[in-house]
C-alpha positions as CSV (number, residue, x, y, z in Angstrom):
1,X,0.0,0.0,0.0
2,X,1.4,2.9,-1.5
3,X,0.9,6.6,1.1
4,X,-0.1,9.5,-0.7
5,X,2.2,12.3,-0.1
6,X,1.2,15.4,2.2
7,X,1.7,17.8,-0.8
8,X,-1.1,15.8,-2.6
9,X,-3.6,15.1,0.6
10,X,-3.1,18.9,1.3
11,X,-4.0,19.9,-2.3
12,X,-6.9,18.0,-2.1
13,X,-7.9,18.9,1.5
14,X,-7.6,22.4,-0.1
15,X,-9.5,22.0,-2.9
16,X,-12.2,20.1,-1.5
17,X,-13.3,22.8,1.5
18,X,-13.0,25.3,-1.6
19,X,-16.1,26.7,-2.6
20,X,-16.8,25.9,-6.0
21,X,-17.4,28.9,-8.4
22,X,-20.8,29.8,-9.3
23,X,-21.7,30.0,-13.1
24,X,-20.5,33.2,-14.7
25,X,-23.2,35.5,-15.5
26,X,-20.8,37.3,-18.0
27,X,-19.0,36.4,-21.0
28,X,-15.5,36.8,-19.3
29,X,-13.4,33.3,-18.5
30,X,-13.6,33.6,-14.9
31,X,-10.1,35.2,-12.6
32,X,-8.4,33.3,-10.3
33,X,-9.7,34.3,-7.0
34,X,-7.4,34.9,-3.7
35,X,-7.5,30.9,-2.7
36,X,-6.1,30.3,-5.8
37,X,-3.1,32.3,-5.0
38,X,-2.6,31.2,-1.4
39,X,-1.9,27.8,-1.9
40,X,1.3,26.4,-1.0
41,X,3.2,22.9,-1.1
42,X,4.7,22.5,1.8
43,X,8.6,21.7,1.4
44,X,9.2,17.6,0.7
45,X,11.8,17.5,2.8
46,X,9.6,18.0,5.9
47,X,7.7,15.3,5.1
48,X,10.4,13.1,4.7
49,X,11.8,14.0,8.4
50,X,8.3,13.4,9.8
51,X,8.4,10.1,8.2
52,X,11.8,9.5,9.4
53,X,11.0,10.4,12.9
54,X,7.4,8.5,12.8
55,X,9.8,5.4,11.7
56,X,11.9,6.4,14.9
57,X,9.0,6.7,17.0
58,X,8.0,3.1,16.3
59,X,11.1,1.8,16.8
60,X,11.3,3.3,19.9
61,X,7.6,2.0,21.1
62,X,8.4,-1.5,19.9
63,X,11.7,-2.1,21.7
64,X,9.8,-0.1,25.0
65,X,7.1,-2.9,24.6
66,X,10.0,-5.2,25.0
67,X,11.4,-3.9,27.8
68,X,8.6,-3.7,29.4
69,X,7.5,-7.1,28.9
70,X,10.7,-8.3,30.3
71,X,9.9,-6.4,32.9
72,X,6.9,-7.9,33.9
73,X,8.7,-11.4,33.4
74,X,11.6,-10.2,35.9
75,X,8.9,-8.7,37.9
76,X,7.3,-12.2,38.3
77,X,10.3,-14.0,38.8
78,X,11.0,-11.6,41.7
79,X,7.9,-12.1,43.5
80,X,8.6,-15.7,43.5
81,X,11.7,-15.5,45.4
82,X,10.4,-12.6,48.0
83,X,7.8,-14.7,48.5
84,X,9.8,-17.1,50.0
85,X,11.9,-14.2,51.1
86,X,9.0,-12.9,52.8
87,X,8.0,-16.3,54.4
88,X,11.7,-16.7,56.0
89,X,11.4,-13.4,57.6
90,X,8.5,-13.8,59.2
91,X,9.3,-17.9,60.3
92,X,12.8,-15.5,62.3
93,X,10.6,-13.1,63.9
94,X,8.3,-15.8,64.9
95,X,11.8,-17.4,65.9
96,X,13.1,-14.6,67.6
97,X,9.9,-13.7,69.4
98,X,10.2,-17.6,70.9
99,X,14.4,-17.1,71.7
100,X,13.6,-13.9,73.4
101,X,10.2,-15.7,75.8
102,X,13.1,-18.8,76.1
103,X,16.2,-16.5,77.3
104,X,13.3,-14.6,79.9
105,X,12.5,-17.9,81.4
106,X,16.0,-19.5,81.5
107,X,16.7,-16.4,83.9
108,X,13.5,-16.2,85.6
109,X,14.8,-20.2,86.4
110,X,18.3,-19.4,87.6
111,X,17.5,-16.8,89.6
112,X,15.5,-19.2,91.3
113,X,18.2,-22.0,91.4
114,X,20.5,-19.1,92.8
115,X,17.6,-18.4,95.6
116,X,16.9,-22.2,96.5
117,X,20.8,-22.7,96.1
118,X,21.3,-20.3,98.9
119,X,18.5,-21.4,101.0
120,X,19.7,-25.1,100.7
121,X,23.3,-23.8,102.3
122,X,21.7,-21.8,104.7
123,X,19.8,-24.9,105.9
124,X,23.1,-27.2,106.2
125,X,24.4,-24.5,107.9
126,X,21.8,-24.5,110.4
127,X,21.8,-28.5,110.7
128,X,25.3,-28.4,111.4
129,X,25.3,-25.8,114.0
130,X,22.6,-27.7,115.7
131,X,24.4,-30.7,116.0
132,X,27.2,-29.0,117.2
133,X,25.3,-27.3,119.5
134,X,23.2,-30.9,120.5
135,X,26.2,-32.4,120.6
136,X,28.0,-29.8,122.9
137,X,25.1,-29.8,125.7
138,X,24.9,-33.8,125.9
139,X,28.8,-34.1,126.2
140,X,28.8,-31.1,129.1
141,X,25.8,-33.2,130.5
142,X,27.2,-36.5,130.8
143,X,30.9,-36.3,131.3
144,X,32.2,-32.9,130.6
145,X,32.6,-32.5,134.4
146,X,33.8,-35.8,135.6
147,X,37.3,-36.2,136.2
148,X,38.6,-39.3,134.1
149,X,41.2,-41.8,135.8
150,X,42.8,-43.8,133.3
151,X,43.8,-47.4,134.4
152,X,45.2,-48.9,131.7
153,X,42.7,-49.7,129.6
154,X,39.6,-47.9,128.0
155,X,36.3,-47.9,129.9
156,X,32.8,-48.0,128.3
């Protein structure tokens, strides 16, 4: 399909919204009127830059269709992996969250080892000084004042 050139569609535009003369009344061949004289053909090379830059403009839209639809695919692809990206981070805050409850309750525990620790020695303490203390009174009661004679042998 062959274009028709703007010089020609112009001319025709032109001619077309024209108005057509009316019949001459007189004998006279008609004169060209002022629309006659003000037609002019635009310059050719104009129309070939415009055709030049309409082929550029095309060229330009078709490899931006590309790139855009690789795009998209990358886009896609993209998704995917922070998808998973996006499961992981939330599976360590969940993770996290259960290390931090974990790390509360270890020390809440050895605090109270420390405190059952410390009431454990304070109790031996105690039981030993009471049997010292048992022991002390039931030696001064039965023999601590008695005078001991040995003779030769040990006594029971």
């Amino acid at each position: 399909m062959k274009k028709a050139g703007i010089p020609l569609l112009l001319l025709s535009t032109l001619l077309l919204a024209s108005p057509l003369p009316a019949a001459p009344e007189s004998t006279q061949p008609p004169q060209p009127g002022p629309a006659a004289t003000e037609i002019q053909v635009p310059d050719p090379s104009l129309y070939q830059g415009a055709q030049k830059e309409l082929a550029n403009n095309r060229y330009e839209s078709a490899r931006l269709k590309k790139e855009l639809e690789s795009l998209k695919k990358e886009y896609e692809a993209w998704k995917v992996v922070n998808a998973k990206t996006m499961e992981l981070k939330a599976a360590a805050d969940r993770l996290t969250a259960q290390m931090e409850a974990a790390q509360t309750e270890l020390q809440q525990a050895r605090a109270e080892n420390e405190k059952l620790s410390s009431r454990k020695n304070i109790y031996w303490f105690f039981a030993g000084a009471a049997v010292l203390a048992v022991g002390w009174m039931l030696g001064y009661a039965y023999g601590g004042s008695k005078k001991r004679t040995h003779h030769g042998g040990y006594r029971f």
